[in-house]
C-alpha positions in Angstrom: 10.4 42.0 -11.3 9.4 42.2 -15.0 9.6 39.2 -17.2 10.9 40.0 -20.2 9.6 37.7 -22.8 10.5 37.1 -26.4 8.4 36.9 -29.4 8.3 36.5 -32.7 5.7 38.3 -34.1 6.3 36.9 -37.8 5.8 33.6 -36.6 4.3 33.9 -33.2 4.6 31.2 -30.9 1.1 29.9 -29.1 2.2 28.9 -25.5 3.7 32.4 -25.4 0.2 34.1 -27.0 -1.3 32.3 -24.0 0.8 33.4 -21.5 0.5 37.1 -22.7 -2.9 36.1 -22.8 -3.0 34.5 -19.3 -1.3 37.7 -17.8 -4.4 39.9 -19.3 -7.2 37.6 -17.7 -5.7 37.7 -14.6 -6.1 41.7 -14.5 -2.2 42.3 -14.6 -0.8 45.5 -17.5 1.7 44.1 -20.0 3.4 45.8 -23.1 3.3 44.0 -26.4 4.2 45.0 -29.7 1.3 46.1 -32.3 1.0 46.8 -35.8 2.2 50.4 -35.1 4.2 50.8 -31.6 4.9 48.9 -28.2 1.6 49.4 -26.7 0.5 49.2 -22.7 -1.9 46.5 -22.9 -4.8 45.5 -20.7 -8.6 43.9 -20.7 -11.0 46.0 -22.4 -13.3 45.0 -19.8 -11.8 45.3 -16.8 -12.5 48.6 -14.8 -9.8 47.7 -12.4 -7.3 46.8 -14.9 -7.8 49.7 -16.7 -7.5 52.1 -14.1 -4.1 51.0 -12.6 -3.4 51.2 -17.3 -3.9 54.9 -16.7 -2.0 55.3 -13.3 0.9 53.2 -14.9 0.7 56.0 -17.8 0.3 58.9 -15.3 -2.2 60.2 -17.6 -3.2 63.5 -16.8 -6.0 64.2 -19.3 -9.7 62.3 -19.4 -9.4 60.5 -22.8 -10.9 56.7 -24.4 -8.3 54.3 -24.4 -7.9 52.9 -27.8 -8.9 49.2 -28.5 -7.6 46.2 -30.5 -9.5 43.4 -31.7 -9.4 40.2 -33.3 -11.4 40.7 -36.1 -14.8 42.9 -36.7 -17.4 40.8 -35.0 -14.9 41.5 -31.7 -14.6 45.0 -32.5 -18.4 45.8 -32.8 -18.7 44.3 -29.4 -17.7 47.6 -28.1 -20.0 49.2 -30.4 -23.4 50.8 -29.5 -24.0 51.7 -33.2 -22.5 50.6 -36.1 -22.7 52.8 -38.7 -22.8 52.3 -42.4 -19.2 54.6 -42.7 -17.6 52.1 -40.0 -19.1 48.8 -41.7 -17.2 50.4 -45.3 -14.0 51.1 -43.9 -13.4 48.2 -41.1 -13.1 46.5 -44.8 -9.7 47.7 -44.4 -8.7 45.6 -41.4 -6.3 44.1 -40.2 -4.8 47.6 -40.7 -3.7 50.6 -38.6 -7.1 52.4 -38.6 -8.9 53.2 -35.6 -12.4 53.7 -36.1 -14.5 56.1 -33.6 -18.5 54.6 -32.8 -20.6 55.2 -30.0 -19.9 52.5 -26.8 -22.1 50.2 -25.7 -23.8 51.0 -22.8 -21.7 48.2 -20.8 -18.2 48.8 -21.6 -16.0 50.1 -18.4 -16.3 53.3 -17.5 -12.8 54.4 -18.0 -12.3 52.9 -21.2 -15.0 55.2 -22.8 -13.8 58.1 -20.6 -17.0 60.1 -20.5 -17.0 60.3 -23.8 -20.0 57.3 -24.5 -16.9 56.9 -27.8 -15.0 53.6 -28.2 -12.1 53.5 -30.6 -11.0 49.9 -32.0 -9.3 48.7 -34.5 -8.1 45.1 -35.8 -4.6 45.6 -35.7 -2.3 44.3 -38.8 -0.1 41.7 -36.8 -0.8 38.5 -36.4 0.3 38.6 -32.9 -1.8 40.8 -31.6 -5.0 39.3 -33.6 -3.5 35.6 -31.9 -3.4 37.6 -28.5 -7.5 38.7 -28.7 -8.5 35.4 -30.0 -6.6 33.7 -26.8 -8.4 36.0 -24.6 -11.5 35.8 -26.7 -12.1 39.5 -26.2 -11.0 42.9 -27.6 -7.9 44.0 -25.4 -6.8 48.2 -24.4 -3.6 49.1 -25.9 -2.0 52.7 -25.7 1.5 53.6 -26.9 4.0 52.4 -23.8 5.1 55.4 -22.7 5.0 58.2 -19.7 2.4 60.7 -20.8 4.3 63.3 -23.0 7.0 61.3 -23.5 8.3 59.3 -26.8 6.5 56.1 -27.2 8.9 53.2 -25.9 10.5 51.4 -29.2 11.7 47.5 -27.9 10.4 45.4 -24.9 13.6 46.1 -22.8 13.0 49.7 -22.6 9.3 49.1 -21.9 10.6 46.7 -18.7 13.1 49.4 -17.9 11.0 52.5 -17.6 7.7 50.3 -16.5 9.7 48.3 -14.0 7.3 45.7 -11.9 4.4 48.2 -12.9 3.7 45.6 -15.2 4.1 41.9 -15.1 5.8 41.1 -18.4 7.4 43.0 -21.5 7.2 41.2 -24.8 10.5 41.7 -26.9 10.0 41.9 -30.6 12.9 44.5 -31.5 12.1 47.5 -33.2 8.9 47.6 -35.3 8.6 48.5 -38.6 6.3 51.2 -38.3 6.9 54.1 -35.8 3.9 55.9 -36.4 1.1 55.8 -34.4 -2.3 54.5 -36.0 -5.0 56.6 -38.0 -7.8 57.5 -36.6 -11.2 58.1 -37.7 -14.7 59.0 -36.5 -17.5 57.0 -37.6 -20.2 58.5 -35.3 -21.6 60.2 -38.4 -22.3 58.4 -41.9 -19.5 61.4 -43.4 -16.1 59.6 -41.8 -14.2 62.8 -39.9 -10.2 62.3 -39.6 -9.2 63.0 -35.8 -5.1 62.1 -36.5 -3.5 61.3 -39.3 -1.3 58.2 -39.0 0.2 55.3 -40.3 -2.9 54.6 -42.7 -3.3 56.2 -45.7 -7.0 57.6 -45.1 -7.3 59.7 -48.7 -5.6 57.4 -50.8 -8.4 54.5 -49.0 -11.6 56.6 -49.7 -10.1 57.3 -53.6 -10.4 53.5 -54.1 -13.7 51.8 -55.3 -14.2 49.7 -52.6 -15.4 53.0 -50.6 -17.4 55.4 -51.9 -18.2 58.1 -49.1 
């Protein structure tokens, strides 16, 4: 059965970052809430974990599964390349922007999809940031939901519809933000906007801390 855990993500307590954080070492899928949506949540760098991820989504297309980190130095782990377009706007983090580089040769096979892309961001809540440094790696989290369904919005209905699919579902209410994160390639020194989102990608790049 699924544990359904609270959490405060404004003032998130440590024993329960490490038991989230426990759960994730161990290979087992969780949901936690992000800086955008509830998100299905596993290691980065487990192939097994990752695949039962994407059975638990019923994903149907072959697709990267987006990444969070604790700060840059985590995210670049994943990073074959690091571009001078991704080193100007991961300025922005802790934000919901989801930079696109090339992976490093070693990440899982599934979580680059085929692709040889990684997408990562460093995710604007504290919790999640607490969550990667407890694991001390970058974590997979994709919206908790069925695949073509709307994304899950509080930790009960995660447990509800996920059932003992996953080990735990952290309750934080509703989030603030219901949209999903931005998302941008930096494979090229000229940034390319995949999805618009919940960062504001224009009114970034009009600033003067990016010139591109």
């Amino acid at each position: 059965m699924t544990r359904l855990i609270e959490l405060d993500i404004s003032n998130p307590d440590p024993f329960i970052i490490d038991q989230a954080a426990f759960f994730i070492d161990q290979g087992s899928i969780i949901t936690f809430p992000t800086d955008t949506l509830y998100g299905l949540v596993a290691d980065a760098w487990n192939e097994d974990a990752l695949k039962i991820l994407t059975q638990i989504k019923k994903r149907k297309t072959l697709k990267p599964l987006p990444c969070l980190a604790a700060d840059s130095q985590m995210a670049f782990r994943l990073a074959a390349e690091i571009t001078e377009c991704a080193l100007k706007l991961s300025r922005y983090w802790p934000a919901p922007l989801t930079l696109v580089m090339k992976a490093a040769v070693n990440v899982p096979p599934t979580l680059e999809a085929g692709s040889r892309t990684i997408g990562v961001r460093v995710p604007d809540n504290l919790a999640c940031r607490m969550l990667c440094r407890a694991l001390n790696r970058a974590v997979v989290a994709t919206s908790a939901n069925i695949e073509g369904e709307d994304p899950l919005s509080t930790g009960h209905e995660c447990a509800e519809i996920f059932e003992d699919r996953i080990i735990a579902a952290f309750e934080a209410g509703p989030l603030p933000n219901s949209l999903p994160s931005t998302i941008v390639s930096c494979i090229n020194e000229k940034p390319e906007v995949i999805r618009e989102g919940a960062f504001d990608f224009a009114k970034a790049c009009s600033g003067p801390d990016v010139n591109m």
